[in-house]
C-alpha positions in Angstrom: 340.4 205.5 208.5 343.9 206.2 208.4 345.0 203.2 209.6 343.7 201.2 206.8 344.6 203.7 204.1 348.1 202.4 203.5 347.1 198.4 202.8 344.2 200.0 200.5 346.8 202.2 198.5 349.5 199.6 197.6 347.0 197.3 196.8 344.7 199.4 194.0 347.8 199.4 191.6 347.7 195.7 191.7 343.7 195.5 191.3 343.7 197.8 188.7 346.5 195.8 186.6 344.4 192.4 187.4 340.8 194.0 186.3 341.8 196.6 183.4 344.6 194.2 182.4 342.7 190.9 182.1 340.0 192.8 180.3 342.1 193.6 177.8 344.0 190.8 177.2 340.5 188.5 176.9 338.1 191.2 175.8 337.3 190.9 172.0 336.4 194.3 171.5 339.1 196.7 171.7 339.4 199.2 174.1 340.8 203.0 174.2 344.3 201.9 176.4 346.2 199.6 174.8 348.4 196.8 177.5 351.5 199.1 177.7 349.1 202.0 178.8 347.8 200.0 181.4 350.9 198.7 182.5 352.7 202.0 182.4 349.6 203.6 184.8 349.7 200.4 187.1 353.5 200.9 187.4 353.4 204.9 188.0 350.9 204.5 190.3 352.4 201.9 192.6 355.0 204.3 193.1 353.1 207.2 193.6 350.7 205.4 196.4 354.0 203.4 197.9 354.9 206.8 198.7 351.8 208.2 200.1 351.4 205.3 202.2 354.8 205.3 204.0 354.1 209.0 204.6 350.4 207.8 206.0 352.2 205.2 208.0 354.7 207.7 209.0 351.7 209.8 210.4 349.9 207.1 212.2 353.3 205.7 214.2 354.2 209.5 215.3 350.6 210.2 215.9 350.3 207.2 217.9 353.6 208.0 220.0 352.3 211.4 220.7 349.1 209.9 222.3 351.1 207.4 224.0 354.1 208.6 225.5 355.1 206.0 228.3 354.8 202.7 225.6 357.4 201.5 223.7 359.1 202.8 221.1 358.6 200.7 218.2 359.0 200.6 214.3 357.4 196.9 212.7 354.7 198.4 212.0 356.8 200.8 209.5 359.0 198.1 208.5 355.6 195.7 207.8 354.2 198.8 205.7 357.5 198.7 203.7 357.6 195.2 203.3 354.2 195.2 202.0 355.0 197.8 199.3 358.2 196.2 198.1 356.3 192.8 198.1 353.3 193.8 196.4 356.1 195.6 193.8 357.4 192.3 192.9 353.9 190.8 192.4 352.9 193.9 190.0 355.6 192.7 188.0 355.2 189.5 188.1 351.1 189.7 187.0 352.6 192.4 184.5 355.1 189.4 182.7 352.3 187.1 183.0 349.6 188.9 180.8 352.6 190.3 178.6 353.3 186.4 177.8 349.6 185.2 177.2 349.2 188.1 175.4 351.8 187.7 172.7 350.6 184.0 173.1 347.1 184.3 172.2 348.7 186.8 169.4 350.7 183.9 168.1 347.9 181.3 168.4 345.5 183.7 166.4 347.8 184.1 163.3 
């Protein structure tokens, strides 16, 4: 289970932002968090799980060393879990400036 845990926690942030987020940009009735909630938890928690899942990784790598002792030495799979996070960083960003401008689009269209 561990060795899946990191993918599923720096993707939820991103899910979250593309379900909640979309939901409240197209919903008509209003809801209880307003767009900068939503964005401000996605954000906050992207960090939060980037961190946990490094550490996971982290734990998986040396645990895997310390079954293996005679293999090789060898840190992509760290390096692809940090890629991953900083990657799927930039795309929270990016789906966060996209609802953000059809947001204060379908605001202008409305008026």
């Amino acid at each position: 289970m561990l060795n899946i845990a990191p993918l599923i926690l720096i993707i939820l942030p991103v899910l979250f932002q593309l379900i909640v987020g979309s939901k409240n940009i197209f919903d008509k009735k209003p809801t209880k968090l307003n767009f900068r909630k939503i964005s401000s938890i996605s954000f906050i928690s992207q960090i939060i799980f980037s961190t946990a899942a490094v550490f996971i990784a982290n734990y998986n790598l040396s645990k895997y060393f310390d079954q293996h002792p005679n293999t090789t030495r060898c840190g992509m799979p760290f390096l692809g879990v940090i890629f991953g996070v900083v990657l799927l960083f930039i795309v929270l960003c990016f789906i966060i400036f996209l609802q953000f401008l059809i947001k204060k689009w379908r605001e202008r269209r409305v008026k």
